[in-house]
C-alpha positions in Angstrom: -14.6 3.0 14.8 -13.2 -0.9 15.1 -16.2 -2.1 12.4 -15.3 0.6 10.3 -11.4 0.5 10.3 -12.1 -3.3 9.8 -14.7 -3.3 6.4 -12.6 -0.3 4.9 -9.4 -2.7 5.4 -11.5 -6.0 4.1 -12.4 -4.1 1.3 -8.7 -4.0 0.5 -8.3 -7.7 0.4 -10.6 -7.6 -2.9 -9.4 -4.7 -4.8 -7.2 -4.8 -7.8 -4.8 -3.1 -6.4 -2.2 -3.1 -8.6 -4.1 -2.2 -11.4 -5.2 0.5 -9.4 -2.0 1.6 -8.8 -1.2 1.4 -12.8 -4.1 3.8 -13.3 -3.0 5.9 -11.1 0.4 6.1 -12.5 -0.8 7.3 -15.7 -3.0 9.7 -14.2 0.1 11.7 -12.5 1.9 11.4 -16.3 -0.7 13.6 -17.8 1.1 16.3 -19.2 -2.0 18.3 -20.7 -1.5 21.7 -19.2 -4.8 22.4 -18.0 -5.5 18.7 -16.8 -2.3 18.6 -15.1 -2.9 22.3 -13.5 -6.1 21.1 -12.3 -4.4 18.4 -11.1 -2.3 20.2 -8.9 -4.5 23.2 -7.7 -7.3 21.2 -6.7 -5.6 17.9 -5.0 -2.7 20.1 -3.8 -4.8 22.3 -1.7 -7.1 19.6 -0.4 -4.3 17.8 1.0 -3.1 21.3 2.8 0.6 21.4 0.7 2.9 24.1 1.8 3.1 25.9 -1.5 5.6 28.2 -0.4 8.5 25.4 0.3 8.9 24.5 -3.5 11.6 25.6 -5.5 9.5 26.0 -8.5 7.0 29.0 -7.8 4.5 28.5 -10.6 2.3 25.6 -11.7 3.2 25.7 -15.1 6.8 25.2 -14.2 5.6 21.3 -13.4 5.6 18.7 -16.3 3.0 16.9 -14.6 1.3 16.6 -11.0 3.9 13.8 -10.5 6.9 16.6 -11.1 4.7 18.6 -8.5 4.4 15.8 -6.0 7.8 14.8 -6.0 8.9 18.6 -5.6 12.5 19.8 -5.0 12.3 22.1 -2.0 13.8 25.6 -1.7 17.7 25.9 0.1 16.8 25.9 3.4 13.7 24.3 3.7 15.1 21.3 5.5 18.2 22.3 7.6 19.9 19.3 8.6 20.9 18.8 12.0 24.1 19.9 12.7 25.5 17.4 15.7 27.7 15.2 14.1 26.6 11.8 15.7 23.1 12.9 15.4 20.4 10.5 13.6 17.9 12.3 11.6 14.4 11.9 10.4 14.8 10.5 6.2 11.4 12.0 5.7 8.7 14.6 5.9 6.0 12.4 7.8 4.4 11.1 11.2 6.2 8.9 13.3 4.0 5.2 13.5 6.5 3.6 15.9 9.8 3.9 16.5 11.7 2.3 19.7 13.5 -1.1 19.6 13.4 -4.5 18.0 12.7 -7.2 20.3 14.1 -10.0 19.3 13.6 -10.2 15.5 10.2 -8.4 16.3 9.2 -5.1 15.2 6.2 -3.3 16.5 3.4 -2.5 13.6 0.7 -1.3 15.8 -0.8 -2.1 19.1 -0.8 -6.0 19.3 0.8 -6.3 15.6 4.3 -7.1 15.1 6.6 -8.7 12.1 9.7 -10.0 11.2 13.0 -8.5 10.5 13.8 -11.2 8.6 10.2 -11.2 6.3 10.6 -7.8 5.8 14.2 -7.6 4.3 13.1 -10.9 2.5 15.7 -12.8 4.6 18.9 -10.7 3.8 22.2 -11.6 5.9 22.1 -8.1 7.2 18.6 -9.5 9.2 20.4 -10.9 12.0 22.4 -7.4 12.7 19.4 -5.7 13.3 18.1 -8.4 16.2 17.3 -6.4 19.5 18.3 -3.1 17.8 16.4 0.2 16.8 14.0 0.8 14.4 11.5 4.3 13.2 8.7 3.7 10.7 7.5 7.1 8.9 4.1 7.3 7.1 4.2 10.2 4.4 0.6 11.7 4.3 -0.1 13.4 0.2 0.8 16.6 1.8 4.3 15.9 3.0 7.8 16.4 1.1 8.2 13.3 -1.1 11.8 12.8 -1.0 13.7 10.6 1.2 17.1 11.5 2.4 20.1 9.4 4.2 19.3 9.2 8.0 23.8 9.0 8.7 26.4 8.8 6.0 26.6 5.2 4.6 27.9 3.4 1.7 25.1 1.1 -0.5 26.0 -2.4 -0.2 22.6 -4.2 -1.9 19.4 -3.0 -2.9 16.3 -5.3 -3.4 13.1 -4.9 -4.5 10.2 -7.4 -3.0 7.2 -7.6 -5.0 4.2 -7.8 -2.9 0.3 -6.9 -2.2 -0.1 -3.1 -2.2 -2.4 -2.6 1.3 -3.0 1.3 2.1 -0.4 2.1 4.6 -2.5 4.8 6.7 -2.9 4.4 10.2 -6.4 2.2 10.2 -5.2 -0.2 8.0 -1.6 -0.9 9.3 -3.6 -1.3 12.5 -5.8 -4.0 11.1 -4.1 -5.9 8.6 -1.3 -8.5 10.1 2.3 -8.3 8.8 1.1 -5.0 6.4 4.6 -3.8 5.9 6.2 -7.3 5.2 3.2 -7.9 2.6 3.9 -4.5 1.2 6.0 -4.3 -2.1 8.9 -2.5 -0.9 12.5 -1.8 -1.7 15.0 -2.1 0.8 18.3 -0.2 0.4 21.5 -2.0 3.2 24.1 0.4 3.9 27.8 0.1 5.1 28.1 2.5 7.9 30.8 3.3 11.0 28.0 2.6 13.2 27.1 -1.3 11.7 24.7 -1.8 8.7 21.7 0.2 8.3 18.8 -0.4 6.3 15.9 1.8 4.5 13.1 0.9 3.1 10.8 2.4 0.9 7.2 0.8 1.4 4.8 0.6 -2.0 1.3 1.0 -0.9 -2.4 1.4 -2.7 -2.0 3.9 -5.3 1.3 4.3 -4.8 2.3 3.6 -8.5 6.3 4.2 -8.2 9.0 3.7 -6.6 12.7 5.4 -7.4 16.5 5.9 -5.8 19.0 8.0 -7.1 21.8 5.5 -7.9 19.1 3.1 -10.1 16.4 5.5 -11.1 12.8 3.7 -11.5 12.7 0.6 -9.5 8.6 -0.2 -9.5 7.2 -0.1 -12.5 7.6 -2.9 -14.1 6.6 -5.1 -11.1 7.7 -9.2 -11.4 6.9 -12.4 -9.3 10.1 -12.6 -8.4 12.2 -10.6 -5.5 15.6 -8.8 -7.4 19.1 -8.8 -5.7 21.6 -6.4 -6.7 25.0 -5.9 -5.7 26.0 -2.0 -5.2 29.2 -3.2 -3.0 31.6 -2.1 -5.8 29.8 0.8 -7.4 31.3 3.0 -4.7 27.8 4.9 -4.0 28.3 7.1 -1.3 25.9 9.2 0.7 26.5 12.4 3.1 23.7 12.4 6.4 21.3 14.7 4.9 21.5 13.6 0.7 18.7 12.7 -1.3 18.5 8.7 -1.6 15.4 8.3 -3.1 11.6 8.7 -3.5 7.8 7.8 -3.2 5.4 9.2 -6.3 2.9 9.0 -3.9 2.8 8.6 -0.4 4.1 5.8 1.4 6.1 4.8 4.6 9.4 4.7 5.2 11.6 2.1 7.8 15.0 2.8 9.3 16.2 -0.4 10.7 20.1 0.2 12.6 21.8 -2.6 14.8 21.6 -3.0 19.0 24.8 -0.8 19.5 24.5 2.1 17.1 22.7 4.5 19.0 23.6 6.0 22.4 20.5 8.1 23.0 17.2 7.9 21.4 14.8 10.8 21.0 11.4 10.0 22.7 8.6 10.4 19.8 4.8 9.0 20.5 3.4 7.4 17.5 1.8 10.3 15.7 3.9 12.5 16.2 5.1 15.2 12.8 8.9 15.0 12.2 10.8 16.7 9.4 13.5 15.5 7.1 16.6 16.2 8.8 15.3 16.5 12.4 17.1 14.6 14.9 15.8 11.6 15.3 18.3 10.3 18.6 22.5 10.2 18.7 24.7 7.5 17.5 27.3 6.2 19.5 
């Protein structure tokens, strides 16, 4: 299994992977009905989606599989935990480690770690996050696409980090070094009552677009260079449970919150399903 999880991920390094991704952006636009029914129907069922959980009921009701990927869920679907001072899960997904940072270190995989400070591109917020908590979700194709606020926090900064665009499932974030700091990703740093908090939404192979709902499209267009911008005084507030942004395609998510946030953490294996909205731990 090591050979194999090794040549799959070598083969990674030589792809084109952003024009991959561009391909497969188009390829979710398709609004031909009977392309994009196809679409949905046949790559829907083989990746085992719960049909039953979206709000629209019939397949013509979708634009185009990317409308159907990025599905709004029926009322309900996702209660939200109810303890006040509870943290909850900010995505559909598996848990690939959660626990704390040491240091500035964050666990990628068995023998893997990488920087706070790499992977928020060296914000100020980096050093609050030194020796605190951290989850990493990966969302499988099958899994609710939306990402929700894990607490209630005000958006101080977002910034989007143009990077390589490695797979992000299991055998390759155990094989390639610093995967998720290599990533393209955009990282959202809240205001909260507990100390900063950050989320961040990691691009990955085929994984062709990137969006929030205060900015819309972030990825496409892709530049060289990483982008700042300050949210501080657009007032953009978000309730524990609201819809913050989203993956059109799957992807991995990282909560990052600082040493004396949380008062009790949830015990998870890495693995492990989680929901949107399940409690994740309680903050302090």
């Amino acid at each position: 299994m090591g050979i194999i999880e090794k040549l799959l991920s070598g083969i990674q390094y030589l792809l084109p992977q952003h024009l991959l991704s561009r391909l497969v952006y188009a390829f979710m636009r398709i609004r031909l009905a009977p392309v994009k029914n196809t679409q949905i129907v046949l790559i829907g069922s083989m990746a085992g989606v719960d049909w039953s959980e979206a709000k629209k009921e019939n397949i013509s009701d979708f634009v185009t599989f990317n409308d159907f990927f990025t599905r709004e869920l029926v009322d309900g679907a996702r209660p939200i935990d109810a303890d006040p001072q509870s943290l909850v899960s900010p995505s559909d997904g598996r848990i690939s480690q959660c626990g704390r940072v040491t240091n500035d270190r964050i666990l990628q995989a068995k023998g893997r770690h990488y920087s706070v400070r790499s992977l928020l591109a060296n914000d100020p917020a980096s050093a609050e996050f030194i020796n605190g908590f951290f989850h990493t979700i990966y969302l499988s194709p099958r899994d609710y696409h939306r990402v929700h606020m894990p607490f209630e926090g005000t958006l101080q900064r977002m910034i989007h980090i143009p990077g390589r665009l490695f797979s992000v499932a299991p055998y390759t974030v155990r094989q390639v070094p610093n995967l998720f700091a290599r990533n393209e990703r955009v990282v959202s740093i809240f205001d909260t009552s507990h100390g900063p908090m950050a989320v961040v939404l990691v691009g990955a192979m085929l994984v062709s677009s990137m969006e929030t709902v205060w900015s819309g499209v972030v990825t496409p267009p892709r530049g060289r260079k990483v982008t700042r911008g300050d949210w501080s005084r657009r007032n953009i507030h978000l309730k524990k449970g609201e819809e913050m942004g989203r993956f059109n395609m799957g992807s991995t998510v990282i909560m990052l919150l600082p040493p004396g946030a949380v008062s009790t953490f949830d015990h998870y294996e890495s693995g492990d399903s989680v929901v949107m909205g399940q409690k994740l731990g309680r903050l302090c």
